[in-house]
MIMARRO-717571 format. One line per field, with one value per residue (C-alpha): residue in three letters; x, y, z. Coordinates in pm, 1 decimal, always signed. Each point is the difference from the previous one (the first is absolute). Last residue first. Layout:
REM MIMARRO-717571
code (ala,...) $
east (X,...) $
north (Y,...) $
up (Z,...) $
This chain:
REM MIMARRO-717571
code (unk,unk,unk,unk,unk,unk,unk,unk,unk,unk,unk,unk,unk,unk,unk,unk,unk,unk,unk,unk,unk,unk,unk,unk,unk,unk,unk,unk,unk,unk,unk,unk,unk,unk,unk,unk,unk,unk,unk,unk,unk,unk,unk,unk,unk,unk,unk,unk,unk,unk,unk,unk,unk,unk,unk,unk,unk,unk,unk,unk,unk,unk,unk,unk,unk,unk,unk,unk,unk,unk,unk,unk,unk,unk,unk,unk,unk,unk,unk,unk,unk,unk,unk,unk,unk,unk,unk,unk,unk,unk,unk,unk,unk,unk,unk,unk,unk,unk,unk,unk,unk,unk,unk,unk,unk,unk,unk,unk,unk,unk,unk,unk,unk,unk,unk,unk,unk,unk,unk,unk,unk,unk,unk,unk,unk,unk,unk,unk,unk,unk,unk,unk,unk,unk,unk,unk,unk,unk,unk,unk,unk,unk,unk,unk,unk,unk,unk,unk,unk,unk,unk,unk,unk,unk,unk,unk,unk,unk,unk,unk,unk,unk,unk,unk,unk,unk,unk,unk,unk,unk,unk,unk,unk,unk,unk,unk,unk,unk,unk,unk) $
east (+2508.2,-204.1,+228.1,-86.0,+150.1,+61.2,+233.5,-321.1,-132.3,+212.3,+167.6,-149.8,+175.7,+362.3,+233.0,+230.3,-66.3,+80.2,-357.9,-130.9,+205.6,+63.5,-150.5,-20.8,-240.1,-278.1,-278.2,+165.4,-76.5,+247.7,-2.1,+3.9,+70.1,-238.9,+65.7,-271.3,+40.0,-232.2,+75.1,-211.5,-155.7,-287.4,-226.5,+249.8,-59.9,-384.9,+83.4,+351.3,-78.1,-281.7,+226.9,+261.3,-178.5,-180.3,+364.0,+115.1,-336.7,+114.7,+340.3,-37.1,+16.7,-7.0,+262.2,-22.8,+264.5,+30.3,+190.8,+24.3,-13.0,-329.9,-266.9,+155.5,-18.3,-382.3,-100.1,+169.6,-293.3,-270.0,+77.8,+84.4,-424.6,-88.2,+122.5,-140.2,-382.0,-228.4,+13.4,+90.4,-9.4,+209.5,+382.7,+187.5,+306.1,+235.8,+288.8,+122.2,+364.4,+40.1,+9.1,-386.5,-140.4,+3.1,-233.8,-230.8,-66.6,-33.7,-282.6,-176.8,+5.7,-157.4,-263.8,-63.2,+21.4,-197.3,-332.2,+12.3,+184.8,-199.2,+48.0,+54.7,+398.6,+75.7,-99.1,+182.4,+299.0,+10.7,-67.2,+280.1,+286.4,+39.7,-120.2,+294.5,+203.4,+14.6,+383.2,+123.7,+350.6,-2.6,+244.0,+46.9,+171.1,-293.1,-129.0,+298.1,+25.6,-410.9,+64.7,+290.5,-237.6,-297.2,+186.2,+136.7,-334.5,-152.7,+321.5,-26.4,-417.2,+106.2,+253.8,-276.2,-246.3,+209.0,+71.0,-348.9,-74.3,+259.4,-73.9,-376.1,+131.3,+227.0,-290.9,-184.5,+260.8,-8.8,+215.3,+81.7,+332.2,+22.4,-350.7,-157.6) $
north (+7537.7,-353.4,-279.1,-362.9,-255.9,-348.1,-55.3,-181.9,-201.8,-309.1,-147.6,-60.3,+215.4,-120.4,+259.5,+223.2,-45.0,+361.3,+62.4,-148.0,+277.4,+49.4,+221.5,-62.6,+41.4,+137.1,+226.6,+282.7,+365.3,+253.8,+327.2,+396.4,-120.0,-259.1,-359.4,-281.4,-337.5,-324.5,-310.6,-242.5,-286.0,-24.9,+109.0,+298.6,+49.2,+164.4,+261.4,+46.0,+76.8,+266.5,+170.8,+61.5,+109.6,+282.5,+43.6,+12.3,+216.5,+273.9,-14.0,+118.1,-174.5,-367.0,-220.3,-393.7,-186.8,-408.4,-268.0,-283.1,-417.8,-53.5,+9.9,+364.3,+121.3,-125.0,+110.7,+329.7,+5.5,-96.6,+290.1,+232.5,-118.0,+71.0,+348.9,+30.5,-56.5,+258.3,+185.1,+306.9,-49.0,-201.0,-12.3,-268.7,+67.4,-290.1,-45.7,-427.7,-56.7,-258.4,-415.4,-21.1,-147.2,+413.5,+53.2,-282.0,+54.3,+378.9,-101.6,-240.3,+239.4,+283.1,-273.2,-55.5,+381.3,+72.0,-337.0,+143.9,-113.8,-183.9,+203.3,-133.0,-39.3,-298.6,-225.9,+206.1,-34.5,-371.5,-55.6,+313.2,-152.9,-326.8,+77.9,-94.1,+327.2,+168.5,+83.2,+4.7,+201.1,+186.9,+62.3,+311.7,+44.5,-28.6,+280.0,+240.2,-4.7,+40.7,+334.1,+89.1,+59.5,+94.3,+298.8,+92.1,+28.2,+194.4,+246.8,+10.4,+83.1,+286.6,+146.8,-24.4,+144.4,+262.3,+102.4,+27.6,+196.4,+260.4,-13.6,+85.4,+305.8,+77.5,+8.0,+209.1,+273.8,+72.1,-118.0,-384.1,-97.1,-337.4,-158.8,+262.4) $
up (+9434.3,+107.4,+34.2,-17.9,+261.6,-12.0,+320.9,+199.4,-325.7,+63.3,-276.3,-369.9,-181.8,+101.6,+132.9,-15.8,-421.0,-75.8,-113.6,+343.2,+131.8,+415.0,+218.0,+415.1,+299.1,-234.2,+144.6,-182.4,+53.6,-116.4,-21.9,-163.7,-353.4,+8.8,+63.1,+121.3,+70.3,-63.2,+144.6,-174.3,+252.5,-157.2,+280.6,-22.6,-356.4,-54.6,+362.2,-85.8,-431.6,+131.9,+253.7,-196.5,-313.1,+246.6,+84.8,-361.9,-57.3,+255.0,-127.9,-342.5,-301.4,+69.7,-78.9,+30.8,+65.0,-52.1,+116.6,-218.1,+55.9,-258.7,+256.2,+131.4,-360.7,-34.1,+308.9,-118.8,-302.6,+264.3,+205.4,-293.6,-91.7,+348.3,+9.4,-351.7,+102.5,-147.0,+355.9,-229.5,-338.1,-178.2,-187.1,+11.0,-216.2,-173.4,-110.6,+94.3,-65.0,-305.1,+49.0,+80.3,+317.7,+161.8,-282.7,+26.8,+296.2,-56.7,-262.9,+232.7,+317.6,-260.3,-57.2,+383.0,+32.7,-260.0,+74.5,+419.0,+251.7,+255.9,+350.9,+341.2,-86.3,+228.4,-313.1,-239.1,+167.7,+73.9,-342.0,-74.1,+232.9,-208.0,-339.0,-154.8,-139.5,-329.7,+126.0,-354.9,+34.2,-322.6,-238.9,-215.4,-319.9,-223.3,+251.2,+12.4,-389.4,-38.9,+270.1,-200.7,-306.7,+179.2,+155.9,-332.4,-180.0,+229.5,-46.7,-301.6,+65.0,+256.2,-277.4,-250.5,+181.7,+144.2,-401.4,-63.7,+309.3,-127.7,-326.7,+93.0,+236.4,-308.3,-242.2,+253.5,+45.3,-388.3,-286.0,+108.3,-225.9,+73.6,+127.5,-227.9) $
């Protein structure tokens, strides 16, 4: 049937059969380079101190709840590891994620990193904006903001932890992060 379908319903069936197997090959491909890319990749561990999140947590006027404290724990231990960290949070909304990415790019910042975080649309980068400013200014974390239409920065100069510019533990007024 699969070869030689007789009627117009064998070929619809060979046809789906055929786009299953096609879609599964190429399944199977995309796992296969995505293992080779992986075993190939290196991290940067930036797990962090704890430095910037105590004080953090304390200015936050919230207790995070048993997730996000455990999801905290798991991306820890991600971004500690050797490989690149994949990973989706994914939550209601007012569940908690903005303050979850907060903690995660406390974590980047406390390990000599800058860090950018996308959003999807420009209302929620400046939402995003506003949020990371008003939880890192007491911090002294410059936080800037790009979108395709401008620029906000409340930095007076950029430079690259990554790039070793400078030691991780100077002053905190040219740390910035960058919400685009």
């Amino acid at each position: 049937m699969l070869h030689f379908p007789e009627t117009m319903p064998d070929v619809e069936i060979a046809r789906q059969r055929l786009a299953l197997d096609e879609f599964l090959d190429l399944q199977f491909e995309i796992q296969r380079r995505r293992r080779k890319l992986q075993a190939n990749a290196k991290g940067l561990p930036c797990a962090g101190d704890n430095r910037f999140i105590k004080p953090f947590l304390k200015q936050l006027g919230f207790a995070l709840t048993q997730a996000q404290t455990k999801v905290l724990r798991e991306i820890r231990h991600d971004l500690a590891g050797a490989q690149p960290m994949r990973r989706l949070l994914q939550g209601d909304v007012g569940a908690g994620k903005t303050v979850v990415a907060a903690c995660s790019t406390l974590m980047a910042l406390e390990s000599g990193f800058n860090v950018a975080l996308m959003a999807p649309t420009e209302i929620l980068a400046e939402q995003h904006f506003q949020t990371f400013s008003r939880w890192f200014n007491p911090l002294e974390i410059q936080v800037e903001l790009r979108t395709g239409s401008r620029r906000t920065s409340n930095t007076a100069r950029r430079t690259s932890n990554a790039e070793g510019n400078r030691p991780a533990d100077s002053a905190f007024d040219d740390r910035h992060a960058c919400v685009d």
